[in-house]
N, C-alpha and C positions, 0 to 999 in steps of 0.2 A: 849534583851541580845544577846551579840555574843555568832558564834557558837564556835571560839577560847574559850570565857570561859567556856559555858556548857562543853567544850572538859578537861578544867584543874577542874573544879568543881567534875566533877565524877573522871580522875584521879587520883587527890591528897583524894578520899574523905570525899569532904570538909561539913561534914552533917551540921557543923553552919551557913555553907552559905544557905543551901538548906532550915534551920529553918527560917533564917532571909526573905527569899523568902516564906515562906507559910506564915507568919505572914503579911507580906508588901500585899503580891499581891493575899492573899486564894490557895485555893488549884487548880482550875480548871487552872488559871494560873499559876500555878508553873507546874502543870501534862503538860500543853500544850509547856513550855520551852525545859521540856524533852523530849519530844515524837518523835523526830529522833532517842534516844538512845534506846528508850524503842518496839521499833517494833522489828519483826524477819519478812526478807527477802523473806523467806520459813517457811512453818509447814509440808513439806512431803519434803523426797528425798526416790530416789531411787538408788541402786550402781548395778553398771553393774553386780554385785552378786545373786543378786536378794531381796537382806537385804531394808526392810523399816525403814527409821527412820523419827520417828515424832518428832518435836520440840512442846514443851509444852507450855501451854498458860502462857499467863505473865499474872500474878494476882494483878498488880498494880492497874488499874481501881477496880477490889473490894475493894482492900485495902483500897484506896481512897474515894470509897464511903461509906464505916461501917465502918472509924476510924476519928477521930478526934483528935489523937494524934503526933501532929509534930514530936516529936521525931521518934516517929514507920516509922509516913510518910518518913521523910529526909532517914532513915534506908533504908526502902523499895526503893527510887530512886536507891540508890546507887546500892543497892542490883541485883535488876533487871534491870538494864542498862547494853548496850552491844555497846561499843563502835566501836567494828566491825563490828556489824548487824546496823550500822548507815547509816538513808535512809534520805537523802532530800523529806520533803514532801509540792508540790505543792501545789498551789490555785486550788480548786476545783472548776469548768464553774459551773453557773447556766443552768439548763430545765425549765426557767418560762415557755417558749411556751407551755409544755405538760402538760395534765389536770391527774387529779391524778388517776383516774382508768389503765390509760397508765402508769402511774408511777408505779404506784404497779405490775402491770402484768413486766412492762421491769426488775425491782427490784429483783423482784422472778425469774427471769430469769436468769439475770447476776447473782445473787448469784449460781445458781444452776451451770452454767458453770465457774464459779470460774473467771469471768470477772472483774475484780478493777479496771481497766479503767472507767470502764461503770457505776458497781457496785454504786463507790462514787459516781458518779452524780445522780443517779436516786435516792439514798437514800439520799444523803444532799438534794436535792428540794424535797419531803415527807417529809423530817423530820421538815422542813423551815416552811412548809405548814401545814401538818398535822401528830404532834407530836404522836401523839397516834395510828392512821394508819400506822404509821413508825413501831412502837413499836412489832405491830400485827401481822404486816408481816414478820419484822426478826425472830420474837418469831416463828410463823408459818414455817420456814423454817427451824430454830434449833432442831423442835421437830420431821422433817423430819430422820436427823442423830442419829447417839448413844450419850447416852447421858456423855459422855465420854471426850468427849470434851469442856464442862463444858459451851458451848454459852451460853444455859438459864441465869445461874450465871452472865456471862460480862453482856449481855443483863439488865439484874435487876440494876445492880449495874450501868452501866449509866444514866440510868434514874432515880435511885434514886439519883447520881451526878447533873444531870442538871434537877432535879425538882427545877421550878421556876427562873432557871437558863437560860443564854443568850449561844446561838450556839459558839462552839470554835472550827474550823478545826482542829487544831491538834490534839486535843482529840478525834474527831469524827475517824478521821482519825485510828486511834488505835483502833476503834471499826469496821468501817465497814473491813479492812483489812482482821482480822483474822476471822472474818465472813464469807469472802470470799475466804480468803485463805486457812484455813483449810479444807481439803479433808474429808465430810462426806460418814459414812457407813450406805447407805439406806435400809440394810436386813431388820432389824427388820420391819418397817414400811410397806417394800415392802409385806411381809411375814405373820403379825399378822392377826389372826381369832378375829375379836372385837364381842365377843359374851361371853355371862354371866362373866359381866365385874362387877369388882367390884368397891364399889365407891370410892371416891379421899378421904373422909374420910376417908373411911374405911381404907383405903390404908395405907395412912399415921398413922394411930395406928398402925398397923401392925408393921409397921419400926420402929419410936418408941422405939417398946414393945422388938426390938432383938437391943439388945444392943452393940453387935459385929459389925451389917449394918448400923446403925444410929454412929456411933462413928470411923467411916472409910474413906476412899477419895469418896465411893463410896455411902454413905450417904448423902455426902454434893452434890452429883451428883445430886442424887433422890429425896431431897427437894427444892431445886432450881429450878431444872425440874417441879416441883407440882406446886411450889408457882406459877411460871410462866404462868403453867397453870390454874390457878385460876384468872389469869385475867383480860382476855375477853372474848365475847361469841366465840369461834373458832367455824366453822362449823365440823371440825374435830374431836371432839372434843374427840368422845368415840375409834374413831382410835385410836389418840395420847397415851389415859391413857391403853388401851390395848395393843398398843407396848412399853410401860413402863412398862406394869405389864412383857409382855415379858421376857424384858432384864433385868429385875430386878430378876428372875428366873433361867437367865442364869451367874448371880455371883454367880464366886467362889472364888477366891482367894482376899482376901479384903486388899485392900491398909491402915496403920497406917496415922492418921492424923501427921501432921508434924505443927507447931506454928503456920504457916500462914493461911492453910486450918483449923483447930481449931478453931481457934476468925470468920473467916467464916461461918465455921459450925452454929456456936452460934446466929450469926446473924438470920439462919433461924428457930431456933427453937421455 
């Protein structure tokens, strides 16, 4: 498809076309059509003021993976496309030369200093190679930041997208990005006493049981976050669930779900 008509497609929003495209081609390639529109350029600025503004995660990759409704689907491109925030995205080089313990270590690296240069390549060859060490170490890296940034969530909903599913750049592409791009906050992590930890069970009844935290943006935070970590064996493991019990301590003002976090929500429960 040209990019003249992706460009009049979301203009005019034309959702019957965008129907007639998940029907024809599934959804992984209809997501990967769009995915110039659907990136942001940045997720932090800063004004010579001193004011931070974060740009928010696009939730089409979840959408796309716990919904199977075209209509929602066609809804949702429109919706979240940004014709300005339109990024030409390259062919990603192969690293066959590099053996994967090198991948993972360069991986965890570039993410950490926000490299997307690098980033993509060392995670499209892991992920090429080995899907689920892919998986483990971006996971490993999300549970680094607050959980606020809802990676866990992207992270899940990719891979429940391309379970049994063949590699597509441009949908990868939208996932390592904002992985990479989004500026984590390492306090809590840096900071937690992992000691008389309580369990991930436990945990999760707890939340549950208040119905205010479980029914908020910051619920869908905390269960995405869990599920996540339920799995693999992380060597971190009782770090991680004690800088969650943390920061789940430190909410207060609880975000209302809004339709799209909602049907989300639901999925994890």
């Amino acid at each position: 498809m040209s990019n003249d008509k992706i460009f009049t497609i979301i203009k005019e929003k034309n959702k019957k076309e965008i129907i007639h495209m998940l029907e024809t081609n599934g959804k992984i390639k209809t997501l990967s059509f769009f995915a110039e529109v659907l990136n942001k350029r940045t997720y932090f600025t800063l004004s010579s003021d001193g004011i931070i503004k974060r740009n928010e995660l696009n939730f089409i990759l979840p959408i796309f993976a716990f919904s199977n409704d075209f209509d929602y689907l066609a809804d949702s491109i429109i919706n979240f496309s940004d014709l300005k925030e339109r990024e030409k995205i390259s062919n990603i080089s192969r690293l066959s030369n590099i053996k994967i313990p090198k991948l993972k270590e360069k991986l965890i690296k570039t993410l950490c200093n926000g490299n997307l240069d690098f980033s993509k390549k060392y995670g499209k060859e892991l992920f090429l190679r080995d899907r689920e060490e892919f998986y483990k170490i971006i996971l490993e890296f999300s549970f680094l930041g607050d959980m606020k940034s809802l990676k866990a969530l992207l992270i899940l909903s990719f891979k429940k997208l391309f379970e049994n599913k063949e590699y597509e750049e441009n949908v990868f592409f939208l996932l390592i990005c904002f992985i990479t791009k989004y500026r984590d906050n390492f306090y809590f992590y840096e900071n937690c006493q992992h000691s008389n930890i309580i369990s991930l069970e436990k945990l999760k009844e707890n939340i549950l049981s208040n119905k205010e935290l479980s029914e908020s943006r910051e619920g869908l935070e905390i269960f995405s976050t869990l599920k996540a970590l339920e799995m693999y064996n992380f060597k971190n493991f009782d770090k991680f669930l004690s800088k969650i019990v943390d920061e789940i301590r430190m909410m207060k003002n609880l975000t209302a779900l809004d339709e799209t976090t909602k049907k989300l929500t639901a999925a994890f429960l």
